[in-house]
C-alpha positions in Angstrom: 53.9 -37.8 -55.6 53.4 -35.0 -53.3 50.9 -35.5 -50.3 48.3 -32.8 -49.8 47.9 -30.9 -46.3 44.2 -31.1 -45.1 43.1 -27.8 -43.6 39.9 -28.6 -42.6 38.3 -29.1 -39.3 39.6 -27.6 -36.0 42.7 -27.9 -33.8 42.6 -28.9 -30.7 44.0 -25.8 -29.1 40.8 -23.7 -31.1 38.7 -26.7 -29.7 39.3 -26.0 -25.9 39.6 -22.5 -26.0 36.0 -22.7 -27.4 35.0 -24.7 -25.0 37.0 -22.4 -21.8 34.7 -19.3 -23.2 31.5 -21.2 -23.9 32.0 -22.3 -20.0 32.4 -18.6 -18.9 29.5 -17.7 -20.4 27.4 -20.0 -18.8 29.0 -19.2 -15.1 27.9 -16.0 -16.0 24.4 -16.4 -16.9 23.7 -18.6 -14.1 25.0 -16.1 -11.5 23.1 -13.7 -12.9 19.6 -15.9 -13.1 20.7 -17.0 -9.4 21.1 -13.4 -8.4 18.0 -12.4 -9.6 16.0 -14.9 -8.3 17.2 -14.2 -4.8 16.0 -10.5 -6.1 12.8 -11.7 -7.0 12.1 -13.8 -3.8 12.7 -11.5 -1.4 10.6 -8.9 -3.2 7.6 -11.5 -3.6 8.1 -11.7 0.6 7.9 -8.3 1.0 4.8 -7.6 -1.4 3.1 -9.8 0.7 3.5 -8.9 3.9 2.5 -5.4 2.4 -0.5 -6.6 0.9 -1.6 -8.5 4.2 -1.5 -5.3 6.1 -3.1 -3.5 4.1 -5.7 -6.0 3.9 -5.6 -5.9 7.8 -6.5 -1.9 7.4 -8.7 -2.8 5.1 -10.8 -4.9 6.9 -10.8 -3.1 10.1 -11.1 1.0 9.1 -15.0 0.1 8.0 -15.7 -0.9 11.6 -14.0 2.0 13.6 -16.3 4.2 11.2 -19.3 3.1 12.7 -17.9 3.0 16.1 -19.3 5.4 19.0 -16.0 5.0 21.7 -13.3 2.8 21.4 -11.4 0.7 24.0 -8.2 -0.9 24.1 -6.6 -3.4 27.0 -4.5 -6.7 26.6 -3.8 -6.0 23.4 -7.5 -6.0 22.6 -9.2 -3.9 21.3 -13.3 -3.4 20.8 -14.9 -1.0 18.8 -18.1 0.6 20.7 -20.6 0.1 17.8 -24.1 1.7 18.6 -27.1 -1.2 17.6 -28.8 1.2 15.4 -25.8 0.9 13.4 -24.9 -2.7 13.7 -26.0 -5.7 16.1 -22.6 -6.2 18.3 -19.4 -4.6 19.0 -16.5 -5.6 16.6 -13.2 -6.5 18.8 -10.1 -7.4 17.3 -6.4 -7.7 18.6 -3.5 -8.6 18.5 -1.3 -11.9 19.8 2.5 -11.2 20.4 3.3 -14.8 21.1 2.2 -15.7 17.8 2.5 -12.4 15.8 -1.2 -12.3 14.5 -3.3 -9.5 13.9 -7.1 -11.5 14.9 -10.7 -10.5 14.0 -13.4 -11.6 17.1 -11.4 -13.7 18.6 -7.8 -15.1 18.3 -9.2 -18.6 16.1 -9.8 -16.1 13.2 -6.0 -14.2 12.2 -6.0 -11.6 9.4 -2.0 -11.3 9.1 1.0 -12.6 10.4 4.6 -11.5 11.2 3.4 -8.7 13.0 5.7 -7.0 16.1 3.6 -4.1 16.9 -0.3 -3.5 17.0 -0.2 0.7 17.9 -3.8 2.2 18.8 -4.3 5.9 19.9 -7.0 6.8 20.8 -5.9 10.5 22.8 -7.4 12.4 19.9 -11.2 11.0 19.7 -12.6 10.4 17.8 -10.1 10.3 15.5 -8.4 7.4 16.0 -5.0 6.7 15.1 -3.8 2.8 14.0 -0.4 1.4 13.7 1.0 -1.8 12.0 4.5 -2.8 12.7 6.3 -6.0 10.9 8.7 -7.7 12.4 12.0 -6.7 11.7 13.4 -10.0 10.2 12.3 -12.5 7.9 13.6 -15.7 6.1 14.8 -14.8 2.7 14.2 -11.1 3.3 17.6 -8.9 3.8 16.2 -5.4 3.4 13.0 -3.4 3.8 11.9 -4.9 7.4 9.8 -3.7 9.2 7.5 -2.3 7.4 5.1 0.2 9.3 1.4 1.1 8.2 -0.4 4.1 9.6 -4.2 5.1 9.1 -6.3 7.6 10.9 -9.9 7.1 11.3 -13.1 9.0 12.2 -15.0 7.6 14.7 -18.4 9.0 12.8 -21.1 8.0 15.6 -19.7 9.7 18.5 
C-alpha cells in the first residue's frame, strides 16, 4: 500500500511571505493617507485665514465708500462718514498684542492672526488697504503670510 502525498493547502514559507507583502502594502497606504492628511490640514488652515481676510475687506470697503476723509492713528482708524450718508463715523482697527482686525471697538474682532494692518491714505481719496498674516502658524509649513491689498474710492469727498 502506497501512501498518497496531499498537495493541498499552503506552506508555511508561501504563508509568511503573504503575510510580509500584505504588511507592506498596508505601511504604504497609511503613509500615504497620513501624508495627505497633513496636506489637507494645512490647506483647510490656510483657506481660512484667506477667507477671513477677505471677509475683513469685505466688510470694511462698503464703509470707506461712503467716507468723506479718513484718519488713521494708534492703529485706528475712522472713516469720516458725512450724516446725509449715514448717522456716525465707522472706526475700525487693529490690535497687535492680540493680532485682531476689530470693527467699533476692540470687543467686536473680524479676523485673527493678523501681523500687519497697512492704510495709505497719501493718494485721497483713493485709499489704499493692506492685510498682512502672520508669518507662522501651527500646522501650516508653507504659504504664510499671506498679504491682501484693495484700493478704494473715497466717493463723498
Amino acid at each position: 500500500m502506497t501512501l498518497k502525498k496531499n498537495n493541498r493547502g499552503f506552506t508555511l514559507v508561501e504563508l509568511l511571505v503573504t503575510m510580509a507583502l500584505l504588511g507592506l502594502a498596508i505601511v504604504a497606504v497609511g503613509s500615504f493617507n497620513f501624508i495627505n492628511q497633513k496636506t489637507t490640514y494645512q490647506n483647510k488652515l490656510l483657506n481660512e485665514q484667506h477667507d477671513d481676510m477677505r471677509f475683513v475687506i469685505n466688510t470694511i470697503v462698503p464703509y470707506i465708500r461712503m467716507g468723506s476723509d479718513i484718519e488713521y492713528s494708534n492703529n485706528t482708524v475712522t472713516v469720516v462718514i458725512p450724516p446725509d450718508v449715514a448717522s456716525s463715523n465707522f472706526t475700525f482697527g487693529f490690535n497687535e498684542a492680540g493680532g485682531t482686525i476689530w470693527i467699533r471697538d476692540n470687543s467686536h474682532p473680524l479676523c485673527s492672526n493678523i501681523a500687519e494692518l497697512n492704510i495709505n491714505t497719501s493718494n485721497l481719496p483713493l485709499v489704499e488697504l493692506e492685510l498682512v498674516s502672520v508669518p507662522q502658524m501651527p500646522g501650516v509649513k508653507t504659504g504664510l503670510p499671506i498679504r491682501m491689498k484693495t484700493s478704494v474710492l473715497l466717493r463723498n469727498r
